[in-house]
C-alpha positions in Angstrom: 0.5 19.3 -17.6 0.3 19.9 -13.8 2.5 18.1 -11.7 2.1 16.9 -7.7 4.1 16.9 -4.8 2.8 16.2 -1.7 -0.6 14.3 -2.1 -0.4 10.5 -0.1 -1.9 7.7 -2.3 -4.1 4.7 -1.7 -5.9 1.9 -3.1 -8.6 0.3 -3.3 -9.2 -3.5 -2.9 -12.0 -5.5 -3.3 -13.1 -8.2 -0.2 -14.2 -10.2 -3.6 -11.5 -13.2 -4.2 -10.1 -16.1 -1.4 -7.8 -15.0 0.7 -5.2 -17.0 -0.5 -5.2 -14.4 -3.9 -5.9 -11.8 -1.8 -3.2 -11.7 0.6 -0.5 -11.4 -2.5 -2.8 -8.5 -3.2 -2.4 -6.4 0.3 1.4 -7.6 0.4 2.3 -6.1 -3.2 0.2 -2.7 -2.4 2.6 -1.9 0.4 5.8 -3.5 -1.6 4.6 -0.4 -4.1 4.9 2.2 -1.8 1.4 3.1 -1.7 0.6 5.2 1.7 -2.4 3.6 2.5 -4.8 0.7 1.4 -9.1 0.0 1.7 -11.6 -1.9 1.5 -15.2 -1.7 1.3 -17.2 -2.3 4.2 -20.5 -4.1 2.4 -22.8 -7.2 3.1 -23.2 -7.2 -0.9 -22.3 -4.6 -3.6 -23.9 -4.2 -7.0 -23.0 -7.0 -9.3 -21.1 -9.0 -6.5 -24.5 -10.0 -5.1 -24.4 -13.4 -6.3 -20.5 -13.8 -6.7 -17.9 -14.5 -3.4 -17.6 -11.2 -1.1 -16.0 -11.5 2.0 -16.4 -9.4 5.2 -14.1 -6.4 5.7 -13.2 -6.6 9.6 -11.6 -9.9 9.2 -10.1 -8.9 6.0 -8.1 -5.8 7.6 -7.4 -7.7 10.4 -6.0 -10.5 8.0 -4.1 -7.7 5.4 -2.9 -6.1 9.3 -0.9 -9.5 10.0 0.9 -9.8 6.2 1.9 -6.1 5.8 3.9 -3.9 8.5 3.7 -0.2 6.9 0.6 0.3 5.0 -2.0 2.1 6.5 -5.8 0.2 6.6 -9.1 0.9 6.6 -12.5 0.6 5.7 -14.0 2.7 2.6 -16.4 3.1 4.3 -18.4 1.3 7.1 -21.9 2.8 7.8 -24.5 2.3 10.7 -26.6 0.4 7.9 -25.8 -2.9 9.8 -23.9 -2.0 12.3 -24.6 -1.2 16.0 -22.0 1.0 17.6 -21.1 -0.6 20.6 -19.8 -4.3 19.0 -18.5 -2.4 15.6 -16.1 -0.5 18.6 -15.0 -3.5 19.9 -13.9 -4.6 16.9 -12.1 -1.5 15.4 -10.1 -1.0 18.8 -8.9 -4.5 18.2 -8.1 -4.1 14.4 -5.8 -0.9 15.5 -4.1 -3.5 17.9 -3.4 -5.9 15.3 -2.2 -3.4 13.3 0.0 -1.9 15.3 -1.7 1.4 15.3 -2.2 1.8 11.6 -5.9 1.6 11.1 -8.2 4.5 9.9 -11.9 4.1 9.9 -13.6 5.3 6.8 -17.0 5.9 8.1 -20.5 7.3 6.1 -24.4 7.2 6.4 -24.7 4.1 3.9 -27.0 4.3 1.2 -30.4 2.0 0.0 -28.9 -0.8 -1.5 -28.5 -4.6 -0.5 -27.0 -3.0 3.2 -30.3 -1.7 3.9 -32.5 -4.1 3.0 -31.1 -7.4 4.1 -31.7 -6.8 8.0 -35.1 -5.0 7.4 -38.0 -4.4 5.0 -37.6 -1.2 4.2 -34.5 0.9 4.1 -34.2 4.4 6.1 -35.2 7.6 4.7 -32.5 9.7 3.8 -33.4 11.8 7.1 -33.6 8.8 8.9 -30.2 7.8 8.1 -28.6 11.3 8.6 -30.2 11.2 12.4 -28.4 7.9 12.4 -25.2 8.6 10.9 -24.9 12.0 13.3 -25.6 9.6 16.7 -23.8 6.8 15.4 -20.2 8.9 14.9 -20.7 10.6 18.2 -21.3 7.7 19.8 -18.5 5.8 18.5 -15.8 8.5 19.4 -16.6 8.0 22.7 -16.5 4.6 22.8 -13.1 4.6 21.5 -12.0 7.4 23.4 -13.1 6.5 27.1 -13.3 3.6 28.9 -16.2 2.9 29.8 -19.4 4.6 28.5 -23.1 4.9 28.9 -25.5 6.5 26.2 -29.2 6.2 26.0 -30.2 8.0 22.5 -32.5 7.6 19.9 -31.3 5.3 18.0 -28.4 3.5 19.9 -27.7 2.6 23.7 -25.0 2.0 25.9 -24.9 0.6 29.3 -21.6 0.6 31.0 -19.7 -0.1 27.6 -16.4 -1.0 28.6 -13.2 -0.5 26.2 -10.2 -1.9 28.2 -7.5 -1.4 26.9 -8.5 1.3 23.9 -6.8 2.2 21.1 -3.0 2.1 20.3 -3.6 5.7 18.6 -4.3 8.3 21.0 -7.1 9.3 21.9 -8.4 6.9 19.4 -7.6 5.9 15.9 -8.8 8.0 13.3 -12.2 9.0 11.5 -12.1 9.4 7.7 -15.6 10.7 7.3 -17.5 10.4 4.3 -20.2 13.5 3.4 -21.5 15.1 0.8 -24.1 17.5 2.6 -23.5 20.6 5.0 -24.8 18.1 8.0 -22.2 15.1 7.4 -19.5 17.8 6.3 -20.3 19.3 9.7 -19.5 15.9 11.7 -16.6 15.6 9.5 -15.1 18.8 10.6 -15.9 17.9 14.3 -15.0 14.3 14.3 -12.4 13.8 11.1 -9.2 13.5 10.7 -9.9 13.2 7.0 -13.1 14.4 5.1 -14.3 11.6 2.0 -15.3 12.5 -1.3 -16.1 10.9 -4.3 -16.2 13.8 -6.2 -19.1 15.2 -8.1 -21.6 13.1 -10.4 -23.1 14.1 -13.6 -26.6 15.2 -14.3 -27.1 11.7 -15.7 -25.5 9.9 -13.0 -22.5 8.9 -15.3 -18.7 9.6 -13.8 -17.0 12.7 -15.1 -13.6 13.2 -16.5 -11.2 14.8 -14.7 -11.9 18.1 -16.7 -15.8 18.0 -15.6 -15.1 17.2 -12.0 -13.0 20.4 -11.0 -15.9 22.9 -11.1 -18.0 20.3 -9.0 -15.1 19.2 -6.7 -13.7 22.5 -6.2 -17.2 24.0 -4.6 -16.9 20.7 -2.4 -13.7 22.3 -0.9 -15.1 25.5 -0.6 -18.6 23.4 1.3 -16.0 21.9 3.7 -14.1 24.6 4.7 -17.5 26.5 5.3 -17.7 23.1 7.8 -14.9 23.7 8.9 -15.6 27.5 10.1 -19.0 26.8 11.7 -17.5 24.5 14.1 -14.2 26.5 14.8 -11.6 24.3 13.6 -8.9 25.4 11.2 -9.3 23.8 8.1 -6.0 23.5 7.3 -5.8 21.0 10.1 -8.2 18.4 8.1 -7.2 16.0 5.4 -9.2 15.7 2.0 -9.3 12.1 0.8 -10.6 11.7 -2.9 -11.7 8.3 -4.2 -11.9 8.2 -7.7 -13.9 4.8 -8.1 -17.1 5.8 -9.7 -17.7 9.3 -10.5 -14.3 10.2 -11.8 -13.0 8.5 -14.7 -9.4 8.3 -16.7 -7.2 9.1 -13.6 -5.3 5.9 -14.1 -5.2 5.7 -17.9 -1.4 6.2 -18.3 1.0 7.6 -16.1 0.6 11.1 -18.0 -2.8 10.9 -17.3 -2.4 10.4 -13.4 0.8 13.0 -12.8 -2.1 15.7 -14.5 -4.9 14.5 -12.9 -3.3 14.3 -9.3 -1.5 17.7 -9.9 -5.2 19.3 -10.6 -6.4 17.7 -7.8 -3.8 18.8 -5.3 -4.4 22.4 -6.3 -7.6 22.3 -5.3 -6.8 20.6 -1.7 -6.6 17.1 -1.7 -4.4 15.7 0.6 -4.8 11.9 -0.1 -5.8 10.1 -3.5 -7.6 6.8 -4.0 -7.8 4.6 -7.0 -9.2 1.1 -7.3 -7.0 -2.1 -7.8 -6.9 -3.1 -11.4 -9.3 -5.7 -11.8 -8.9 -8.3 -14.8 -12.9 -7.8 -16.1 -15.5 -4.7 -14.9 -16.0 -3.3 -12.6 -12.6 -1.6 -12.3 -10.7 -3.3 -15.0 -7.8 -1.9 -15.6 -4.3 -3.1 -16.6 -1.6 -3.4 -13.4 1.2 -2.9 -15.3 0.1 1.0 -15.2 -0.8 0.9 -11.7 2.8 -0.2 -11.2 4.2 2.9 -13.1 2.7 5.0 -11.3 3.8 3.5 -8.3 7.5 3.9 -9.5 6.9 7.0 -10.5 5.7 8.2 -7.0 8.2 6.0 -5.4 11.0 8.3 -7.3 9.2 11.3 -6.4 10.1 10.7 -3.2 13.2 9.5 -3.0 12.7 5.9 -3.1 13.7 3.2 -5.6 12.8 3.7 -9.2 12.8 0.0 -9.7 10.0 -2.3 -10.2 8.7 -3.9 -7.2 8.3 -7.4 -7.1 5.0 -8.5 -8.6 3.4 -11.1 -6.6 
């Protein structure tokens, strides 16, 4: 049975219920103690097509005004319908509402409903990593200066202003998403935190946590390869797993999670992400464990080993 130490811990929470059941939902993550809390970034998802979904900007900036600790951020936005130069705008001012405790998860998107609902035909994967690579570059430095002008391929910007920028200096973080030696590259350049979901199996079915160290660990070794092609240490960048689809069992008991998390953290990760319990699929799961492993962690660090007060 492995054991962890010093791996942070997030969650994961859906943008799929009123706010008024939501905000009980944000408040009670950071009553647990967890380090940091997401959301997806989505115009639909999967089977939430046709049920409510609501939109993840004003959601953080909403979660931002009823918590105080937590760090927030999207898991993860993507140029798929967004243009750099508003999407800046608005992150700048959700790191302001938050007091400075907004990280932007950030990747290339994919071919679902995000694609497709603002044009015919999605982008070809090559099409979307030319995309992905301007879209990151351009957004660093929007945040980062105060004025910019960018004429590319795929984006412009004329005399962009960003009065008064970020709280975090020189801007708030990049989480970036990437699975291939080109996004793992931007990660490395632009990152303060790399995103993976882990491995997938042949048949496109999640893995248990057995399966998914072979695959996961040659991700690390991918990264730090990154890592070394662009001159950065890569000691100096975080390694965020989110274990919502392709890794299963992490959260099946509190056993289950202290091995899991201990395998994990012996491999690199630096941060761990699980999904809110939900009461049906996807991501049922009962919150009565979530919470002790919350107390759990809570302990490990010196907190209270007390239950926090549900919501």
């Amino acid at each position: 049975m492995r054991d962890f130490h010093l791996v942070r811990f997030g969650v994961l929470i859906l943008p799929a219920e009123s706010w008024g059941e939501q905000s009980q939902t944000w408040r009670y993550a950071e009553a647990l103690g967890f380090d940091h809390a997401w959301t997806f970034d989505h115009l639909a998802w999967r089977s939430f097509r046709d049920s409510p979904w609501f939109g993840a900007v004003p959601t953080l900036a909403a979660a931002a005004a009823v918590t105080s600790k937590i760090r927030l951020g999207t898991l993860v936005a993507s140029p798929n319908f967004r243009h750099p130069v508003p999407f800046a705008r608005e992150l700048m001012t959700l790191d302001h509402i938050s007091a400075g405790r907004f990280t932007l998860g950030i990747g290339a998107g994919g071919s679902g409903f995000d694609a497709t609902t603002t044009r015919r035909e999605p982008w070809s994967r090559r099409e979307r990593a030319d995309r992905f690579e301007e879209f990151v570059t351009l957004l660093d430095e929007l945040l980062t200066e105060p004025v910019t002008t960018h004429d590319g391929r795929h984006y412009q910007a004329f005399g962009a202003r960003m009065h008064p920028g970020c709280v975090q200096r020189p801007r708030l973080p990049f989480a970036v998403a990437a699975g291939g030696p080109r996004g793992m590259r931007l990660a490395a350049r632009f990152g303060s935190t790399w995103v993976t979901e882990g491995p997938l199996a042949p048949d496109g079915s999640a893995l248990g946590v057995a399966g998914a160290l072979p695959g996961l660990a040659a991700e690390m070794e991918r990264i730090d390869a990154a890592c070394a092609e662009v001159g950065r240490d890569p000691a100096t960048l975080g390694r965020l797993l989110y274990v919502g689809t392709r890794i299963s069992g992490v959260t099946a008991s509190p056993e289950a999670f202290r091995d899991a998390t201990g395998r994990f953290e012996e491999l690199g990760v630096t941060d761990l992400v699980v999904h809110w319990p939900r009461p049906v699929a996807p991501f049922a799961g009962d919150l009565g464990t979530l919470e002790l492993i919350a107390a759990e962690v809570r302990a490990r660090r010196g907190g209270s080993e007390g239950k926090a007060e549900s919501p």
